[in-house]
N, C-alpha and C positions, 0 to 999 in steps of 0.2 A: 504494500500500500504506500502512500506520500510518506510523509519524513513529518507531517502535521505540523510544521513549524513555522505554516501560516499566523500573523494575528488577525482579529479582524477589522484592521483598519488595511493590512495587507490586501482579503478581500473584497472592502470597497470598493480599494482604489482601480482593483482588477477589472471590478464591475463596471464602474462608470468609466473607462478605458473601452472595453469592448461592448458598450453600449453607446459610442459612440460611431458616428457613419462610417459604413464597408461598402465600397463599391469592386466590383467585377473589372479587374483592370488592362485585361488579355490572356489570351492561349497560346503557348508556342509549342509550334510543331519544330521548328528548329533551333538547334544553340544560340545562333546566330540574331534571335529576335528576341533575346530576352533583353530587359529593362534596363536599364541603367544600375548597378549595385549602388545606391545611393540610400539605402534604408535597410535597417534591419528585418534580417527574414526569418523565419521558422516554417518548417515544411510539414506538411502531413502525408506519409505513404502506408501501403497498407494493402494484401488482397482487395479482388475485388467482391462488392458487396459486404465489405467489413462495417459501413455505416460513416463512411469519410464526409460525405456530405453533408449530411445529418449532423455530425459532429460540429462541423466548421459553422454550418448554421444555428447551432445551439448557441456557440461559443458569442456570435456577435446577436444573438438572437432577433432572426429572420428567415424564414423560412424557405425563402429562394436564391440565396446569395448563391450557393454553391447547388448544381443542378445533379442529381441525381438519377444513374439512368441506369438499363439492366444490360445494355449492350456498350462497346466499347468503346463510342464513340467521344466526349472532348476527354474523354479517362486519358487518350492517348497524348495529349498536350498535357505540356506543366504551365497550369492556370494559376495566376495572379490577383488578391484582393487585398487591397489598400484599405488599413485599420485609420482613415482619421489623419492621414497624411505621414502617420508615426512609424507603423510596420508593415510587413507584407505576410500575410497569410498567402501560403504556396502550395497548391494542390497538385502531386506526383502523380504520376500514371500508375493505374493499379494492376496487380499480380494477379496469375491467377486462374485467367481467361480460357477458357475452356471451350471457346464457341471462335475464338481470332486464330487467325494463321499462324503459325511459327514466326514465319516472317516480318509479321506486322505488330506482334507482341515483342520480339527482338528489337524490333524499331525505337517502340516506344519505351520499353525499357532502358535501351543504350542512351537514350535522351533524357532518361532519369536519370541516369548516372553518369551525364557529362556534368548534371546540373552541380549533382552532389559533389564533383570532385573540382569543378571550378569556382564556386560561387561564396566570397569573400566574404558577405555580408551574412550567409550563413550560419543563425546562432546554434539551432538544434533541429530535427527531427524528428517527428513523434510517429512512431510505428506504432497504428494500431492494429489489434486483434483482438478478434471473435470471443469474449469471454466464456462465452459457451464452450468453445473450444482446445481454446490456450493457444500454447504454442504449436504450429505442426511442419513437417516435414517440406512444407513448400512455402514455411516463411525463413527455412534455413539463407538462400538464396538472398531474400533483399539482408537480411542480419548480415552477409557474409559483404554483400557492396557495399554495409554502413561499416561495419568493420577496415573494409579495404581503403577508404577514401576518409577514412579517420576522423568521421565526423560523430558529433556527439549528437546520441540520440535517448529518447525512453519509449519504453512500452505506455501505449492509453490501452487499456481494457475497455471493448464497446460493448452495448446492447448489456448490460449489468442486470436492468430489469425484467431483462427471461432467465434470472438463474434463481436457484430455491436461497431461502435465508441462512445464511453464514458461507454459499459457495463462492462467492465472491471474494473472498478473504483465501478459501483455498488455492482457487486459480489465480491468483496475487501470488500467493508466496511462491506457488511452483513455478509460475512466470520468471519470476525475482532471479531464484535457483538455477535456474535454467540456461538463464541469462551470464550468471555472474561469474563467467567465466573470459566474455566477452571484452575487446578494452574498449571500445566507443561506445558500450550502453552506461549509461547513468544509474547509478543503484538506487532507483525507485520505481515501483508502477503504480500508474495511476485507473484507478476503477470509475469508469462514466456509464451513463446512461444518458443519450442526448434525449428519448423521449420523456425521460422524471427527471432530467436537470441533475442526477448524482454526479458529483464531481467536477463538475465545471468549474463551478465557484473556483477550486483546487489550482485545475487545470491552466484555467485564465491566470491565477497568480504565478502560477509558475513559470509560464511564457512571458508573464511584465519581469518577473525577476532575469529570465534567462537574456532577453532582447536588452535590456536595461532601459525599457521605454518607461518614461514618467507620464506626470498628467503635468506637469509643468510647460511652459511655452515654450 
């Protein structure tokens, strides 16, 4: 689970941060088009259908910022949303795909990980997974390119509120476990639920602490 070592004037501030305007800022299909590194970013990657969507829309609470879809289509771009002129929420191509070509899954992966291994502004990464699930076998793969490109990441545990009382805590620790052998993971995981709002609160603070974004001008 978190480290709890939020207060809560910590989650205020996280609050009224990403309750400020997120606008949709582009898609790139290639390296080549991405933005300017001029602002603090943090990424979300993750199979697909993990609930990345949902998440990112929790987080600035809106429910269409980030578009949710069953097939692969802007999954394959790394999409861009501007918190408020302060950060960049980054949405990576998802893993996973089971219905896309080889080839076009390769595509859009390699483009996720030119992003990860070029991109300066860069603070963290939040791999989520399925907490129903935990960790599996075909999320060895993106763990090994955050690994490789030495970027600092954590586990988000999603969908928290399809698990019985107290499994969330189990599939935490063996997350945790799992992980802690890794050098680019961060020794925490964090348990959400975008549709009951668990852990966001958390979540938000930890991305104002990681980006070092204030509410100051």
């Amino acid at each position: 689970m978190t480290e709890g070592d939020f207060t809560d004037e910590d989650l205020e501030q996280a609050r009224i941060l990403f309750a400020r305007p997120a606008t949709f800022v582009m898609g790139c299909a290639k390296i080549e088009q991405l933005p300017d590194p001029d602002l603090p970013e943090i990424a979300f990657a993750g199979r697909s259908n993990v609930g990345k969507s949902s998440l990112i829309n929790g987080l600035v609470g809106m429910h269409k910022l980030a578009r949710a879809s069953n097939e692969p289509g802007r999954t394959r771009e790394v999409n861009f949303f501007d918190l408020d002129g302060r950060m960049r929420l980054v949405d990576l191509p998802g893993y996973g795909w089971a219905k896309a070509s080889k080839t076009t899954v390769k595509k859009f992966q390699d483009l996720g990980r030119d992003y990860l291994r070029g991109r300066v502004t860069l603070k963290r990464v939040y791999l989520l997974i399925d907490a129903r699930h935990g960790l599996k076998k075909v999320d060895d793969e993106a763990l090994d390119a955050l690994d490789l490109a030495a970027v600092s990441y954590q586990i988000v545990l999603t969908k928290a509120d399809k698990l019985k009382k107290g499994e969330g805590e189990k599939v935490a620790a063996a997350t945790l476990k799992g992980i802690s052998k890794r050098p680019a993971a961060f020794p925490a995981v964090i348990l959400t639920s975008a549709e009951k709002g668990e852990g966001l609160p958390e979540l938000r603070a930890e991305i104002m602490r990681t980006t070092g974004v204030t509410l100051q001008a």
